[in-house]
N, C-alpha and C positions, 0 to 999 in steps of 0.2 A: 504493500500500500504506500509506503514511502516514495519506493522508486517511480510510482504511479504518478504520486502528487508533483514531484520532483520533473518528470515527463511534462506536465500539466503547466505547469506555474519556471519553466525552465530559465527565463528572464530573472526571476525574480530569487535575493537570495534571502531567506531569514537563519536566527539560530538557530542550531540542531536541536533543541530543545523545543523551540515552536512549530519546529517541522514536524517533530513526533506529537503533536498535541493536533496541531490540523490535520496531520495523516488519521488518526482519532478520530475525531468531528466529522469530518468528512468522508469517510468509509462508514460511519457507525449505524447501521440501520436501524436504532433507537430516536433518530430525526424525522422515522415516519411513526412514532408511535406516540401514547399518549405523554402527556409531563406528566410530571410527578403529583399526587395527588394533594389538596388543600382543603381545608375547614373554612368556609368562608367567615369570617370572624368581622365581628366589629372595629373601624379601625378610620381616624381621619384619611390615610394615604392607600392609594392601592396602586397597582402598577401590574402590566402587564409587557412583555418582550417579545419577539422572536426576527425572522431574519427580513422580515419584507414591511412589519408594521410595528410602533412601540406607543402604547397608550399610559395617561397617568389618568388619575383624578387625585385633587385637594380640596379639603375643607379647613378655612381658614378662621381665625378667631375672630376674624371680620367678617362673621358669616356670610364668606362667598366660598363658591366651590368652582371650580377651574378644572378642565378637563383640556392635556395636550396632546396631541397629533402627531407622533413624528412617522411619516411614510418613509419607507426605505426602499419601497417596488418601485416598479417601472411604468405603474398606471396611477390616474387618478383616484385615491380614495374618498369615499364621502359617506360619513354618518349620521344617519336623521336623528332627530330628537326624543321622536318615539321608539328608537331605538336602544336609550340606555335605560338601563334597571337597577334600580336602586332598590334596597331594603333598610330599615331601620333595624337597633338588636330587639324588638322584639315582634317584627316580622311585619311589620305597616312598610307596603307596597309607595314608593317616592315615582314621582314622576313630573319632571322637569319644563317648562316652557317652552325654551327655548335659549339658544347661544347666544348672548349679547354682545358682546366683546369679545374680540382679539388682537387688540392694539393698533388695530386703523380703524375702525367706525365707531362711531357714538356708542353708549351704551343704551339708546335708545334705538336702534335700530336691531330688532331683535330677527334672527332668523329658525329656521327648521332644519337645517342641514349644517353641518360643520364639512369642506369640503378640502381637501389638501393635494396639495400639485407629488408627482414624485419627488423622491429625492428632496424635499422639505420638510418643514415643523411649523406648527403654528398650535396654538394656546388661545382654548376660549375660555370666558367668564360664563354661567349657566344662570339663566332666569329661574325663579322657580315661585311659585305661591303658596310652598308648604311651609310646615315649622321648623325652621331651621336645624337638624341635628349634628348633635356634636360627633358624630361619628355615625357610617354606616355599615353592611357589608350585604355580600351577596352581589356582586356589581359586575356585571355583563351587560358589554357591548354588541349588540348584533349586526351584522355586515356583510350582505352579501348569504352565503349558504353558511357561515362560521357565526360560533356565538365565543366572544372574547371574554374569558372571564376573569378579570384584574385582579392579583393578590393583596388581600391586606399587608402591611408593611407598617412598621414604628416610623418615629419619625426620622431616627438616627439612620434607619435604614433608606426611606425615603432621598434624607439629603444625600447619601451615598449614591444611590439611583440616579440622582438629579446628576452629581457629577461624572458619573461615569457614560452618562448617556450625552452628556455634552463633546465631551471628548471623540464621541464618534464622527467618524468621515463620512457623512450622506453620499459623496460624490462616488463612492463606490458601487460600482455594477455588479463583478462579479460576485455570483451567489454565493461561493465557496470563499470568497476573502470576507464579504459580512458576515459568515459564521466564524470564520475564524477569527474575526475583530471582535468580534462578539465574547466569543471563547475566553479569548486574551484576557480582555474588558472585566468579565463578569462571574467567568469561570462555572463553575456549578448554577450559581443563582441565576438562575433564568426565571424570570417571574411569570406566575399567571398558566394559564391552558387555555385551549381552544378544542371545539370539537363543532362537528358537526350537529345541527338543530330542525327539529320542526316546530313548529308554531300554530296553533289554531285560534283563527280570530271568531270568541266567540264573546260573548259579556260574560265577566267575573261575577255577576250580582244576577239574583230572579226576583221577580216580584211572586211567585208561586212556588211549585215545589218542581225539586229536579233532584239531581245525584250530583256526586264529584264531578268536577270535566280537569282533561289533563290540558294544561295551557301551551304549556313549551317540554317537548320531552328533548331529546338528546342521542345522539350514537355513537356511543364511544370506542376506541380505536380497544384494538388487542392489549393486552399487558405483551410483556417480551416473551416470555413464553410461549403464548397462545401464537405469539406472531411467528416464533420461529419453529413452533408445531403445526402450523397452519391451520389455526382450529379456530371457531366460531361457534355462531347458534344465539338460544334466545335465553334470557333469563324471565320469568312471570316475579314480578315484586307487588307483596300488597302488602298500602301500604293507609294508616292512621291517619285523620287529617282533623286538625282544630277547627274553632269558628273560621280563622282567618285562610283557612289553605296551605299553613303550615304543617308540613311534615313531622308528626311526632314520633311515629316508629315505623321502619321499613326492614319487611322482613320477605326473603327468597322462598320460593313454593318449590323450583328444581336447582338442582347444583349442575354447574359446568368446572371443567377443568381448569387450572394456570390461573387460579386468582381471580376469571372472569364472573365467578357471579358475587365476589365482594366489590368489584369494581361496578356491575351492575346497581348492587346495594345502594354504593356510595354517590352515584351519580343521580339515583332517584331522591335522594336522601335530601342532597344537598343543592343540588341545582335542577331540576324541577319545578317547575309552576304549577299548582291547581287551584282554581274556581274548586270553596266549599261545595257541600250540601245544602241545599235551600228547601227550608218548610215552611209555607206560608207567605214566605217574603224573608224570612229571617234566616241568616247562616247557620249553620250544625255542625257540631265534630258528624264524622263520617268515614268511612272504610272505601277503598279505592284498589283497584285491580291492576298493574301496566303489565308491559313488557317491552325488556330491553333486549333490542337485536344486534349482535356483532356480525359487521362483514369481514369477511378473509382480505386483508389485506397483503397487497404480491409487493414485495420492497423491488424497489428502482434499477437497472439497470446502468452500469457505468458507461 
């Protein structure tokens, strides 16, 4: 794999040291597989990374919250406003106005889209009509077919974040020198996951009675194992749900192999949306049936 990279990048010279760490990165078929798993927790800062998009959000003691942008693709990205999710800690659903500010417009000029050229950054201020909290979590961004979901982070870790992401070279193309800037940069901490989403637009509230409905489920990639056994299939999770649609216990009805049906668990558990139970007009705890499906995913060819 060295002499591979070495073949690849032959202009270019680094130390023997960063050679074996991008020959690493770069060969590791764990870049198609899920990150590492997270507790969305309560938290002013969260942050999300990888090699094409890097998202933050703040909550400042001036109660504003600021949500920044840095594209690292090659296309234009753009995130609607009904696109981010917020939760409070005890599970009250946030949802935002709209972007007011990014350092060139009024703060009166409010819009619906936060929009970012490649190879830039840009940083907006967020409108909002709720009660200011001092912290939230659960916080995904949706875009496109990916639901981004940004890790809680301290603040010491946060400003760390901030610096180390300055430090990066947007003007880079190739895909394999941003990860391995990356690498360099940030080493293990890679912040945040992503995964693939569905979403049903339905209304969270009944004025009658109905059942659970699943809002946003999820499809989560292999654990390493399952990925380099080539296995898949489906997990049934059922699972508890409060007045509010929160998740109180989720529990697996069949077992899969390689970790996959605690990763099923975990993704119903914790990122998952559902619309309560309605009787009458009024919400109910309630019991709820899913299933999480894994595909076989085939790693990349060099």
């Amino acid at each position: 794999m060295l002499g591979l990279c070495r073949q690849r990048f032959l202009m270019i010279r680094f130390p023997a040291h960063l050679l074996c760490l991008f020959a690493c990165v770069t060969g590791a078929p764990s870049l198609l597989l899920a990150t590492p798993d997270f507790i969305p927790t309560a938290s002013a800062y969260h942050a999300y990374i990888d090699a094409k998009i890097i998202f933050s959000l703040e909550l400042t003691a001036k109660k504003e919250i600021f949500v920044e942008v840095i594209n690292m693709g090659d296309i234009r990205r753009c995130l609607s406003i009904e696109s981010i999710n917020l939760r409070t800690e005890d599970g009250l659903v946030l949802k935002p106005d709209s972007f007011l500010y990014d350092g060139t417009k009024s703060k009166t000029d409010g819009g619906d889209k936060a929009c970012t050229r490649q190879r830039t950054r840009r940083k907006w201020e967020l409108g909002y009509s709720f009660d200011f909290p001092q912290k939230v979590r659960k916080v995904v961004f949706l875009m496109g077919s990916q639901a981004f979901r940004l890790q809680p982070v301290s603040a010491a870790e946060f400003e760390e974040f901030t610096r180390k992401v300055n430090q990066l070279n947007l003007e880079v193309a190739s895909e394999y020198l941003k990860i391995f800037d990356l690498r360099v940069k940030f080493g293990a901490n890679i912040y945040g996951s992503s995964v693939r989403y569905r979403k049903i637009n339905v209304s969270s509230t009944s004025d009658g009675t109905r059942g659970p409905v699943t809002l946003l489920s999820t499809f989560p990639k292999q654990t390493e194992q399952a990925f380099k056994k080539k296995k898949g299939g489906e997990v049934e999770v059922s699972v508890k749900l409060d007045a509010k649609g929160e998740v109180t216990e989720a529990k697996a009805e069949n077992q899969l192999e390689y970790g996959l049906t605690e990763r099923a668990v975990y993704e119903v558990k914790n990122w998952w949306d559902f619309a309560p139970g309605f009787e009458n007009g009024k919400p109910i705890p309630s019991t709820h049936t899913t299933k999480v499906v894994y595909r076989i995913e085939e790693q990349d060819e060099d």
